[in-house]
N, C-alpha and C positions, 0 to 999 in steps of 0.2 A: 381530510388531509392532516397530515402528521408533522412536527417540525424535526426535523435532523440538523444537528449540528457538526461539521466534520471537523474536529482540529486537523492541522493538514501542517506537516514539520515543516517546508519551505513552499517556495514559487512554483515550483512543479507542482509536484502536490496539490495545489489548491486551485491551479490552473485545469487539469485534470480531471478534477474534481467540478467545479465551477462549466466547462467544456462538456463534457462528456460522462461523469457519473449522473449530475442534475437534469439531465433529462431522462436518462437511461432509467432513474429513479422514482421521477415524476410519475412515473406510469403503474407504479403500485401506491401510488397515495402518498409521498414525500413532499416536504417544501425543504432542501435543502441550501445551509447555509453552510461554504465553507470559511474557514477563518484560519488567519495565517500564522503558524508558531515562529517564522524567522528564524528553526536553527531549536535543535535541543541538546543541548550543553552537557547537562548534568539531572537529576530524578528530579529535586524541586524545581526545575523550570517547568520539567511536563508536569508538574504534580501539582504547582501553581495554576495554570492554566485550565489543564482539565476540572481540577475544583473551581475556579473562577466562572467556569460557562455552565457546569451542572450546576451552582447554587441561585445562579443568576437566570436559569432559564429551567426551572424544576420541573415542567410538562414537555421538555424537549426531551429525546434521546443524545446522550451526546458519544463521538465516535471517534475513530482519530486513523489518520494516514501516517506513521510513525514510522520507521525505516529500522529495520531488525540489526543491519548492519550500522553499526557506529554508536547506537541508542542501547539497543539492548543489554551492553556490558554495565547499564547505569541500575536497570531496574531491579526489583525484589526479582525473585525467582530464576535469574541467571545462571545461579548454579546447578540447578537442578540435575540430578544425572539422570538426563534421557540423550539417546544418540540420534533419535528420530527429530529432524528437525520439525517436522508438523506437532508433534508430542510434547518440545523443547518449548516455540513460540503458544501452544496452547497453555502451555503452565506459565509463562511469562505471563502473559495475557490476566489467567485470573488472579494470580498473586499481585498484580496491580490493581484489580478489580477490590479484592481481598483488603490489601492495604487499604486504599480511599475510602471505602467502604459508602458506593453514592451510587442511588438506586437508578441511578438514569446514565450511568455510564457502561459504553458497550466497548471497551479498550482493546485496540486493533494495531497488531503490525505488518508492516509489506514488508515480505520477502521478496529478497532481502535488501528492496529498495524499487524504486519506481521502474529504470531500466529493465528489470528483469523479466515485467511483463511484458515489454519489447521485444523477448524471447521466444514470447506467444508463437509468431508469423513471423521470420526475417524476412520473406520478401519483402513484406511493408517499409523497407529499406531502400526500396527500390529507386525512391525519387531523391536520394541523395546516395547512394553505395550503385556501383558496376558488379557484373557478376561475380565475378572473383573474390571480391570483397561478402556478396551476399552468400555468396558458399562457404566463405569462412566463417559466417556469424553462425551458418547454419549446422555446420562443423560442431563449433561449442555447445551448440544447443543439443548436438545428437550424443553428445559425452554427458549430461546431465539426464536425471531421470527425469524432470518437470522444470520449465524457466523459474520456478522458485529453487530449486536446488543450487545455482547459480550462486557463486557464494559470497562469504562475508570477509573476509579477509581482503588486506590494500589491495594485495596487486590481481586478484583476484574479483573483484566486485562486477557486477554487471556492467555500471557505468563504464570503471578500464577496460574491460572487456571488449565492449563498443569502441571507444577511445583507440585502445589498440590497431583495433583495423578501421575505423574512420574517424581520425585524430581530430577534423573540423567540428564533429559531432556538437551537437550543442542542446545540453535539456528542453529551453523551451519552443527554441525557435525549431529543431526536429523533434524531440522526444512526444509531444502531443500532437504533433499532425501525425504522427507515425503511429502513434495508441488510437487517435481517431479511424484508422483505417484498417487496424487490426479488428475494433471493435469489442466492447466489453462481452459480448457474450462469447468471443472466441477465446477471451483472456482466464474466462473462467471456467473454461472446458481444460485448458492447459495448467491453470492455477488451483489446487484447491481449498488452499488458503485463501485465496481470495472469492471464489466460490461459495467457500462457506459463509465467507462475512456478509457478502451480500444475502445470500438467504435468511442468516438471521435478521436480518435489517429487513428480509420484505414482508418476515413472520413477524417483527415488533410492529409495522403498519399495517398488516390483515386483523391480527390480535393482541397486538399487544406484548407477546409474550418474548424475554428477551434469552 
């Protein structure tokens, strides 16, 4: 068994995580620990953090739940000109790898925020949204290529998007009984950002390699 460390930006996140990644993960040889960033402000809070857990735990991999939306305008490689968002988040990604320069850091963002894998399955809506309301969520999701496409702008973001048609909405108390039911392996058939990361995370516990 392997130790993974997930920085996880808020309570979702790390609930998510803690719920539903940690066992899903257990089963390629993981002990994962998530820990909670409370909010990432500006580049040296995450940059604080993530070097505080890689130096402090050198045999750990460490990984991180980051939200592309609101985060991203902070990091190295933001400007990059790519129009492919999968393209745009993969150069994000190493230009903070890049920066740190810490052999056990695997820097990870969700597109473009938790919500959006909610986009996976809208029925999974079910036990809190009426029909009408689940054909509208499923509406938005047929206008995007993939629930990460789902975008980063305010009034746009998956969360409002949700918000919009089930205004009670509420991260923790629906948002993870709803991802528990969609399931991680539905999430990463629909996501391939997310997809990916998990692969590399079950290839750094089979070999190592990151």
């Amino acid at each position: 068994m392997k130790n993974l460390i997930i920085c996880c930006e808020g309570e979702t996140e790390e609930l998510f995580v803690e719920k539903i990644l940690t066992p899903y993960l257990s089963r390629v040889g993981l002990i994962v620990s998530p820990k909670g960033m409370k909010g990432v402000s500006n580049y040296k809070r995450i940059k604080d953090f993530l070097v505080g857990y890689c130096q402090s735990y050198p045999a750990a991999l460490v990984t991180s739940m980051i939200d592309y939306y609101g985060a991203a305008k902070h990091l190295p490689g933001f400007n990059v000109n790519k129009s492919d968002i999968y393209a745009r988040t993969n150069a994000i990604e190493k230009a903070v790898e890049d920066d740190l320069q810490l052999s056990n850091l695997m820097f990870n963002l969700t597109l473009h925020e938790f919500e959006g894998y909610l986009f996976s399955n809208t029925a999974a809506f079910s036990n809190i949204a009426n029909k009408n309301q689940i054909d509208e969520l499923a509406n938005i999701r047929r206008r995007h290529e993939t629930p990460e496409h789902i975008n980063e702008k305010y009034e746009t973001a998956p969360s409002r998007r949700i918000i919009g048609v089930l205004p009670k909405y509420q991260k923790l108390q629906d948002g993870i009984p709803i991802a528990e039911s969609i399931t991680v392996d539905k999430i990463a058939v629909e996501c391939r950002h997310f997809a990916n990361w998990l692969a590399k995370l079950t290839d750094w516990a089979k070999e190592g390699k990151r």
